[in-house]
C-alpha positions as CSV (number, residue, x, y, z in Angstrom):
1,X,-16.0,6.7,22.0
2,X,-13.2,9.2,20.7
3,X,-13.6,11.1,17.9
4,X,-11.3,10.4,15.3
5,X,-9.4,13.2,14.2
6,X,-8.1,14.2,10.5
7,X,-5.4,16.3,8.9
8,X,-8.6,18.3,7.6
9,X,-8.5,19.8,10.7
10,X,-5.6,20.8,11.0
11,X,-6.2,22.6,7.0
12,X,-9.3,24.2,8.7
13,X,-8.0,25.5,11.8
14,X,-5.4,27.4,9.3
15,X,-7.8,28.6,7.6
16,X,-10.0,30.3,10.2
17,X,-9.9,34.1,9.7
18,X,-8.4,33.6,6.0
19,X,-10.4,35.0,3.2
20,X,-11.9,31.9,0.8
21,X,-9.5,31.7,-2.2
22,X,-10.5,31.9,-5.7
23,X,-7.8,30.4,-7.9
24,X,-7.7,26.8,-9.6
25,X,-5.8,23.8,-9.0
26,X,-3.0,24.6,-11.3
27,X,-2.5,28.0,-9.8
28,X,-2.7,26.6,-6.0
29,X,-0.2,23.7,-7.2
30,X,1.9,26.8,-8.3
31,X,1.7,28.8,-5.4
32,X,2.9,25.5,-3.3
33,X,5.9,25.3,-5.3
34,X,6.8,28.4,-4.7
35,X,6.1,28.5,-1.1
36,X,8.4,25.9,0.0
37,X,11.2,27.6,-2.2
38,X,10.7,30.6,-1.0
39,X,10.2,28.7,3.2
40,X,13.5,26.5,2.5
41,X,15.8,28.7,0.4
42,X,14.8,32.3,1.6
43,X,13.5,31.5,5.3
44,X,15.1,28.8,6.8
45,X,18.5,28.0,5.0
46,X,19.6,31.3,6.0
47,X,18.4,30.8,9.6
48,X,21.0,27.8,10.1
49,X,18.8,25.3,11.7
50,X,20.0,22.9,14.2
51,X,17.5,21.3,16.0
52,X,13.3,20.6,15.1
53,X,11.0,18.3,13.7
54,X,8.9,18.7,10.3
55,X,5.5,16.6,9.6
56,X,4.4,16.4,6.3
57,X,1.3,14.8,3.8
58,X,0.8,13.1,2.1
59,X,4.3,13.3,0.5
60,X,7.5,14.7,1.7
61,X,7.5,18.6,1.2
62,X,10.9,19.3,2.7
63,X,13.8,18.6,-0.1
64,X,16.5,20.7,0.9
65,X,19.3,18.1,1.9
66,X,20.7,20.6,4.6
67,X,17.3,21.0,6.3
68,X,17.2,17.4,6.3
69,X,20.1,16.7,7.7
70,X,19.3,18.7,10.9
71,X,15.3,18.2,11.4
72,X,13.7,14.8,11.8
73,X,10.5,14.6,10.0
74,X,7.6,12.4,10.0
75,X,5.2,11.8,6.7
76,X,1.5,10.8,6.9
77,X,1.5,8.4,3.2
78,X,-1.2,6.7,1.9
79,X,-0.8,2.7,2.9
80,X,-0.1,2.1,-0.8
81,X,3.6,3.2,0.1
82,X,4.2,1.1,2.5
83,X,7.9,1.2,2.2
84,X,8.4,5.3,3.4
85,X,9.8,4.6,6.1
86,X,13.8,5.0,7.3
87,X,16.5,4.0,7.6
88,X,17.8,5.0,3.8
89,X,19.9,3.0,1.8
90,X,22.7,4.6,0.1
91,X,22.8,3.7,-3.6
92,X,26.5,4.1,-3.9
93,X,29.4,3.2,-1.5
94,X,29.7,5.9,0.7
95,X,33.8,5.9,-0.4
96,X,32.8,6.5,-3.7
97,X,31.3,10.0,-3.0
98,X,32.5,13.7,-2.0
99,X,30.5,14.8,1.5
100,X,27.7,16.4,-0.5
101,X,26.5,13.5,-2.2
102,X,27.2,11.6,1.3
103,X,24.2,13.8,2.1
104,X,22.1,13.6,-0.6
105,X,21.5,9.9,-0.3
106,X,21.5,9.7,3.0
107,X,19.4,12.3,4.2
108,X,16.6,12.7,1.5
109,X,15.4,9.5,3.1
110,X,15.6,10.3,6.7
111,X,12.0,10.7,7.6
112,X,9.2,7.9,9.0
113,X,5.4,6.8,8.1
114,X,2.6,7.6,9.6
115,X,-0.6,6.4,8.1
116,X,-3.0,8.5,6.1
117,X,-6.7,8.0,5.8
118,X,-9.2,8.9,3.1
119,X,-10.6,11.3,5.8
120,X,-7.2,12.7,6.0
121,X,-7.7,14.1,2.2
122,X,-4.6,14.7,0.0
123,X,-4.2,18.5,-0.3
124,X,-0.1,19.0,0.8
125,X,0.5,20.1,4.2
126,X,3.9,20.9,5.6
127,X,4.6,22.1,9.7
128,X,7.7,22.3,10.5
129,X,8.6,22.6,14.8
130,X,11.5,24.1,16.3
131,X,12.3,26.2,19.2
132,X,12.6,29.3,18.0
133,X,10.6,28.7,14.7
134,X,7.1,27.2,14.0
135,X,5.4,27.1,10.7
136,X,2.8,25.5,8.7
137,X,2.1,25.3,5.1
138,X,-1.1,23.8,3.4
139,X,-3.3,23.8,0.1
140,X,-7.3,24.3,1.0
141,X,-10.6,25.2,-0.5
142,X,-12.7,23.7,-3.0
143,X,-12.4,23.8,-6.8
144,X,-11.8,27.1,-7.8
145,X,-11.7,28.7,-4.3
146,X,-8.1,26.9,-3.4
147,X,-6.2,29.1,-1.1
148,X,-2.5,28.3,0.3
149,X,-2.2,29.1,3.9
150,X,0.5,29.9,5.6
151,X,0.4,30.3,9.4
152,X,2.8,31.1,12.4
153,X,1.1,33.2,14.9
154,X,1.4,31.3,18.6
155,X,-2.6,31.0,18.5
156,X,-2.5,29.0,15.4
157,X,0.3,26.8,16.2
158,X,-0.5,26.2,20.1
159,X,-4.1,24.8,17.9
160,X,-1.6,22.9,15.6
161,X,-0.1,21.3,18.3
162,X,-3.4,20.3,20.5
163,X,-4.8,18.5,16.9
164,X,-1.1,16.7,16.8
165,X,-1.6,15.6,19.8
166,X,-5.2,13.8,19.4
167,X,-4.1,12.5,16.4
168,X,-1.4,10.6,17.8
169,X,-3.5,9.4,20.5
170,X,-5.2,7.3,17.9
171,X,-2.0,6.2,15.9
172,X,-1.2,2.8,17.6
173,X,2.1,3.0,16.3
174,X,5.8,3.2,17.5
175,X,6.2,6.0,15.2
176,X,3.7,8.0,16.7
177,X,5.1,7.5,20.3
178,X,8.5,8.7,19.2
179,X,7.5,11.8,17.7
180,X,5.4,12.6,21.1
181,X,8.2,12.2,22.6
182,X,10.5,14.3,20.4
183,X,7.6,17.2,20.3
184,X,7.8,17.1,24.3
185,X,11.7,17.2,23.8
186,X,11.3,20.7,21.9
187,X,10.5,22.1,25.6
188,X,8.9,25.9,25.6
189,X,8.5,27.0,21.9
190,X,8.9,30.3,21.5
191,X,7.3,32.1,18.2
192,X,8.7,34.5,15.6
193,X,6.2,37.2,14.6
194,X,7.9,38.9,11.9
195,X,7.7,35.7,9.6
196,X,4.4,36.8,8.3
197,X,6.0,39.8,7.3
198,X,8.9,38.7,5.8
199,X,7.2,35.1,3.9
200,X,4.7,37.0,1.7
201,X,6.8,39.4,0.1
202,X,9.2,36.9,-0.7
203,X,6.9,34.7,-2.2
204,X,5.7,37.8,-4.4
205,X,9.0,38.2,-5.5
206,X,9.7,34.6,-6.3
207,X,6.3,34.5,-8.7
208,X,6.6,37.8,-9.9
209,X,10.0,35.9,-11.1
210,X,8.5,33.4,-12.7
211,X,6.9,32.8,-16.4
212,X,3.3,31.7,-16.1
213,X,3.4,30.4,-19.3
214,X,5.0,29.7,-22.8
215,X,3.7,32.6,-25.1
216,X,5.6,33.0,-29.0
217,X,5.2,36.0,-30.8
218,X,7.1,37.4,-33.8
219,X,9.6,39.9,-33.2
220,X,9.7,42.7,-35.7
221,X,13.0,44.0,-36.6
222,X,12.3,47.8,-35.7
223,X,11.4,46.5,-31.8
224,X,13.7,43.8,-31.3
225,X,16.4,46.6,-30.7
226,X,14.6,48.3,-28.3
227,X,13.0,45.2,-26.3
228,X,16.5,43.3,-26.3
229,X,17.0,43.8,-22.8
230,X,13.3,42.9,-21.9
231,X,13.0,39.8,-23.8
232,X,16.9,38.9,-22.4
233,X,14.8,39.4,-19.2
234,X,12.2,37.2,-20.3
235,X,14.2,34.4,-21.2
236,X,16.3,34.3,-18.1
237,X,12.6,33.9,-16.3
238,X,11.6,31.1,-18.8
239,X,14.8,29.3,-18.5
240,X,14.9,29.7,-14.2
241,X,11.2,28.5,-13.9
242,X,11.5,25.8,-16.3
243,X,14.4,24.2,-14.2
244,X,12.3,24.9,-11.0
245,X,9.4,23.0,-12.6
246,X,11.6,20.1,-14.1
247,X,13.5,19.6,-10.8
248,X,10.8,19.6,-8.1
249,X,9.3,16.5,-9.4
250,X,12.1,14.5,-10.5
251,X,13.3,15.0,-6.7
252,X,9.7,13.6,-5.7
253,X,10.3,11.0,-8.4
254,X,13.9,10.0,-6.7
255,X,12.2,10.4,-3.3
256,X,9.6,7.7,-4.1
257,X,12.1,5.4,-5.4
258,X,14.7,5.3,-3.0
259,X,11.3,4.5,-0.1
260,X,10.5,1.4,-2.6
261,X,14.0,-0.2,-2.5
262,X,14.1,-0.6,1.0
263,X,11.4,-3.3,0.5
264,X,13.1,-6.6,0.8
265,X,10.6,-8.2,-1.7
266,X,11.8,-6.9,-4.7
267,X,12.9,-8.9,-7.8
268,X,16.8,-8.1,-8.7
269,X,16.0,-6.8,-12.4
270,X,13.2,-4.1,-10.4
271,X,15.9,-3.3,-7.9
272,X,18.8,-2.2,-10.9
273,X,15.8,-0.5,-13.0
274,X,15.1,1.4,-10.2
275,X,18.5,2.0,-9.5
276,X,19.1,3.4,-13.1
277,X,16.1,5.1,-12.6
278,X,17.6,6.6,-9.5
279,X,20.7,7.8,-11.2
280,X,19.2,9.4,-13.9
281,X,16.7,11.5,-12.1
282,X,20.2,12.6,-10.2
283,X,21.9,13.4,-13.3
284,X,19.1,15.6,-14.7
285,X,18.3,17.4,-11.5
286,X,21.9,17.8,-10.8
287,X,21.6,18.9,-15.1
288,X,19.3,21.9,-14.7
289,X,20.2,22.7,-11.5
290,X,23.6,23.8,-13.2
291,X,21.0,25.7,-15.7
292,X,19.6,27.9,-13.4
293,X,23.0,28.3,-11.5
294,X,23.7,29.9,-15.1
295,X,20.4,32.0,-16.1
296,X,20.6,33.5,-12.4
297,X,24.5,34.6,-13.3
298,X,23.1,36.7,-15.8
299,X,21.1,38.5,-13.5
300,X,23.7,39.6,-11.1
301,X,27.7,39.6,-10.5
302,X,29.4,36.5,-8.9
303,X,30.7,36.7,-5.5
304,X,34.2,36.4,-5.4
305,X,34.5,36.2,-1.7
306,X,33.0,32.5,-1.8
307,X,35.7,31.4,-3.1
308,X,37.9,29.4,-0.8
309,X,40.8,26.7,-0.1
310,X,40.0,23.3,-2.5
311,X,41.4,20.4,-3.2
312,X,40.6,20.0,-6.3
313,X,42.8,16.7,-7.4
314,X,41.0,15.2,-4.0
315,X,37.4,16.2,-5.2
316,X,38.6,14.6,-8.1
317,X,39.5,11.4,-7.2
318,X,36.4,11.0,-4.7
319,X,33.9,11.8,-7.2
320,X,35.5,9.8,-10.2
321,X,33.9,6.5,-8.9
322,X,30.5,8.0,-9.3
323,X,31.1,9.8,-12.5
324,X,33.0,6.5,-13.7
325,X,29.5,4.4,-12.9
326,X,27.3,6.9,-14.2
327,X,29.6,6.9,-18.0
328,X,29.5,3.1,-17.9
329,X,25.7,3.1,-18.2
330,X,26.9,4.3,-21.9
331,X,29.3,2.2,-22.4
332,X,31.9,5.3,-22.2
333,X,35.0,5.1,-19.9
334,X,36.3,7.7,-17.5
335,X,40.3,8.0,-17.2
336,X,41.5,10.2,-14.5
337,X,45.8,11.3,-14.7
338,X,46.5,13.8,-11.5
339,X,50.1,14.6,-11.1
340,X,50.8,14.0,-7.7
341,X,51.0,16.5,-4.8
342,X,48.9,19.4,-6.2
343,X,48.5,22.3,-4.1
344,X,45.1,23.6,-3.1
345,X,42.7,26.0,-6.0
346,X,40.8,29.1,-5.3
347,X,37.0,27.8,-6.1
348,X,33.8,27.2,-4.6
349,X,34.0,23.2,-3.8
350,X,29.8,23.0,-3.4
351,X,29.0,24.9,-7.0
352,X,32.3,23.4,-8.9
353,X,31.4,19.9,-8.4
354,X,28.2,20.5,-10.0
355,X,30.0,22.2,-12.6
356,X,32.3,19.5,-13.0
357,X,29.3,16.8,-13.4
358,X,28.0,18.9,-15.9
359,X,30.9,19.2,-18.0
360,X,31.4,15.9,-18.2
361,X,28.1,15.2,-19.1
362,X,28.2,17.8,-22.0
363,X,31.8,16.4,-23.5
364,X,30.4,12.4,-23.9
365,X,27.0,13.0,-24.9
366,X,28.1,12.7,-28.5
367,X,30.4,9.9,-27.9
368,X,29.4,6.2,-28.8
369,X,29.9,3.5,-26.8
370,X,33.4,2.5,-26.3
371,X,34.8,5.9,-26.1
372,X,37.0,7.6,-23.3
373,X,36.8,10.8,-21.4
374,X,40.3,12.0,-20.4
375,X,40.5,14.4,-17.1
376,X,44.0,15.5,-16.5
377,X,44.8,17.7,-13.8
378,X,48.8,19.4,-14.3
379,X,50.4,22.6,-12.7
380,X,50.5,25.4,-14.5
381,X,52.7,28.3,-12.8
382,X,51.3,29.6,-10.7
383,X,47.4,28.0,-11.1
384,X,46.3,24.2,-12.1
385,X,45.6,23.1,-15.7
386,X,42.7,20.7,-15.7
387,X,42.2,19.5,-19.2
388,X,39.4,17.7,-20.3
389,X,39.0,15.9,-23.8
390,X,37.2,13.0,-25.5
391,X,38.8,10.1,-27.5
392,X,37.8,7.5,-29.9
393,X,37.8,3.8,-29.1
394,X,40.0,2.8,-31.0
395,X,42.7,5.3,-30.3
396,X,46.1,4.9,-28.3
397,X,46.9,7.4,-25.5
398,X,48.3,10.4,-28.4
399,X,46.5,13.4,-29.2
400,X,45.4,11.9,-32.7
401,X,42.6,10.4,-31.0
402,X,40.7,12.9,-30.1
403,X,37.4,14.1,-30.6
404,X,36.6,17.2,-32.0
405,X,34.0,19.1,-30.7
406,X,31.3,19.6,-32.4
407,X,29.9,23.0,-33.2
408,X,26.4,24.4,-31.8
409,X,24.0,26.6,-32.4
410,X,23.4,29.4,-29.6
411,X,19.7,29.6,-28.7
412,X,20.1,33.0,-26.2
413,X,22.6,33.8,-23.5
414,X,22.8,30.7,-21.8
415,X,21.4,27.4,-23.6
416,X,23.0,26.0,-26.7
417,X,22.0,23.6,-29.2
418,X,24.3,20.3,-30.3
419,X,22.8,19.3,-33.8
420,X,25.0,16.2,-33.3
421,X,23.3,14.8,-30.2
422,X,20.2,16.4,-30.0
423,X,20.7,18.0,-26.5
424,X,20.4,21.5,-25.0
425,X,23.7,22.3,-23.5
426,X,25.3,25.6,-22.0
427,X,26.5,28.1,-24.3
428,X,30.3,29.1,-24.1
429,X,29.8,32.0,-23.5
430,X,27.8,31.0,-20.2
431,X,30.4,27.9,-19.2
432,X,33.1,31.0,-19.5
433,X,31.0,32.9,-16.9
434,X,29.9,30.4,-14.8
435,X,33.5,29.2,-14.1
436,X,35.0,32.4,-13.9
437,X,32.6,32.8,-11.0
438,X,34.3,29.4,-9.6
439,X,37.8,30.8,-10.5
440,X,38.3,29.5,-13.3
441,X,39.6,30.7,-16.6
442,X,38.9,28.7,-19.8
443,X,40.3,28.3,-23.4
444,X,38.3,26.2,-25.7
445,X,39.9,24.4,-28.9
446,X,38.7,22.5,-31.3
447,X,41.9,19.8,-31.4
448,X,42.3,19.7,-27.3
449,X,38.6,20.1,-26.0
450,X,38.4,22.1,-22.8
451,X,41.0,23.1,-20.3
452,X,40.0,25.4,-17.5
453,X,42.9,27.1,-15.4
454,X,42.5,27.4,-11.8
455,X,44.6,29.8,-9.3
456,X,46.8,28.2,-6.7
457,X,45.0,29.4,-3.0
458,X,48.1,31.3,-1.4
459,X,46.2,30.7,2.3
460,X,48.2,28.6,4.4
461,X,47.0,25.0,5.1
């Protein structure tokens, strides 16, 4: 008789030769997050992936849409979600959405089950497989000795790989035949060595970068001059670490959902909660993703040079059936007037359409239901005028209608407070940078709402 084999052993082999840790759960759980940001945005986007595998449990670890375009990946879930399995079902008509929300929904799905035991345990464990690049990620250790390990060397992954292979010997599962298949498919691995070199510094910066924790103190008026640039420092922190740990599990949130509606035994009214469910995890991820995009402006200088050739009356029209659905939900409606055969902006199409999401979202959060949003793209000499202003109900297409903004309350560089609504939104002065580094120049008024100029890309189409 066989001995069965666990995920625990693959946690133990990586930790042979590791020194026991000594750090609680919510430090480890920390130290995870950071890990696969630092592995995914630091390590591998860079390295332009084409080809691998990545196995992870007992719930996906690898959220970067890119990466999951390109690697096929495999998670060991407990038998309670039974429904994590592909293919993915797009919650909105693929026609109805740019290339990069194409993706989103599409790809954050893309990986199949494999069962997970109680044996298995539940500590996270990510290895991801390619040919030029092998790693594994994992939580271990008892209470207050967790340790994260991270391993790469060929002696620890040819291990890996023997364990992988006796556990699939006992999965009696199609699943588990294909990704043999697709390991042997992978051919000679070779390793990279100087990933152990380059992972742990990175991951020291990326804490040392992050606020531990919340701590108010008062300010006296004879330091606050000569701390200003400190505590600007420290709120930048606060503000990027709070996104990171508001994001990471509404995309586990979204993750989860979009396995459960693929189950064909759901009740309609649980299918359109879920859906809504769905779409708001979107919006707020998509919300404090623009956040950071600002508090990590006002560390360093845009870069002008990724700017490039966009379509912006095209991005436009693609994306206004998803912004259109998204207003509905609050009864608002979106009207879209593009003056035919605009040339191409100077922009950044992957940044300014999260810009443009989160514009929208900050000019109808005050509006009641039955109002209109008004997007009008015009020329302008020699750049685009795209105009963007709110309207009441009741009002006919003149200017009278309009809805004045209404005036916040700065709370630092980059966060803003509406008194009206109740939400945090970005300051000006941070929607002036954060467009300029798009291209954008903006004028804000009080009668006409916002209008953002955009330079006309001289390269030739």
């Amino acid at each position: 008789m066989k001995t069965a084999i666990h995920l625990s052993a693959i946690r133990q082999r990586m930790a042979e030769g590791v020194p026991t840790g000594r750090v609680d759960e919510s430090t480890v759980r920390r130290l995870w997050w950071a890990a696969l940001d630092t592995l995914q945005e630091d390590i591998l986007m860079p390295m332009d992936l084409k080809v691998g595998l990545w196995l992870a449990a007992p719930l996906p670890a690898l959220y970067e849409p890119r990466l999951l375009d390109r690697l096929k990946g495999w998670v060991w879930a407990p038998d309670e979600l039974q429904s994590l399995h592909s293919p993915s079902v797009g919650l909105l008509p693929s026609s109805h959405m740019s290339s990069g929300h194409q993706k989103e929904c599409s790809v954050v799905d893309s990986y199949k089950r494999l069962s997970l035991t109680t044996e298995d345990g539940h500590d996270p464990l990510l290895i991801i497989l390619t040919k030029e690049f092998q790693v594994a990620l994992a939580l271990h250790g008892q209470n207050g000795k967790r340790n994260l390990l991270m391993r790469s060397d060929p002696g620890t992954i040819s291990d890996l790989l023997n364990i992988l292979n006796l556990r699939l010997d006992q999965e009696d599962s199609i699943e588990s035949s294909y990704l043999r298949h697709e390991l042997a498919g992978l051919g000679q691995l070779s390793s990279n060595n100087c990933l152990d070199k380059l992972f742990w510094p990175l991951l020291s910066e990326r804490l040392s970068s992050m606020a531990p924790s919340l701590t108010l103190q008062p300010i006296t008026e004879s330091t606050s001059s000569i701390h200003s640039s400190k505590e600007k420092g420290s709120e930048i922190t606060l503000l990027e670490a709070i996104t990171h740990e508001v994001r990471t599990p509404l995309a586990t949130i979204r993750t989860l959902i979009r396995s459960l509606l693929r189950r064909a035994d759901l009740d309609q009214l649980v299918v359109s909660r879920l859906k809504e469910i769905d779409s708001e995890c979107t919006e707020q991820i998509d919300r404090f993703g623009l956040i950071f995009n600002a508090a990590e402006l006002q560390r360093q200088e845009p870069e002008v040079s990724r700017l490039a050739s966009t379509d912006l009356g095209r991005m436009l029209e693609i994306l206004h059936p998803v912004w259109s659905e998204q207003l509905e939900r609050r009864g608002v409606i979106l009207h879209l007037d593009i003056t035919p055969g605009l040339p191409k902006v100077l922009s950044d199409p992957e940044r300014l359409e999260l810009m443009l999401r989160g514009l929208i979202d900050r000019n109808t959060r005050g509006l009641k239901p039955g109002g209109r949003l008004v997007l009008e793209l015009r020329p302008a000499g020699q750049r685009l005028k795209l105009q963007m202003f709110s309207k009441f109900s009741n009002s006919n297409e003149s200017l009278d209608g309009r809805v004045p903004l209404e005036p916040n309350s700065d709370l630092g560089t980059v966060l803003s407070w509406n008194p009206g609504t109740g939400s945090l939104q970005l300051s000006q002065a941070a929607t002036q940078r954060l467009l300029a580094s798009l291209g954008g120049r903006v004028t804000h008024r009080r009668d006409s709402g916002l209008t953002v100029f955009f330079p006309i890309s001289e390269a030739k189409q």
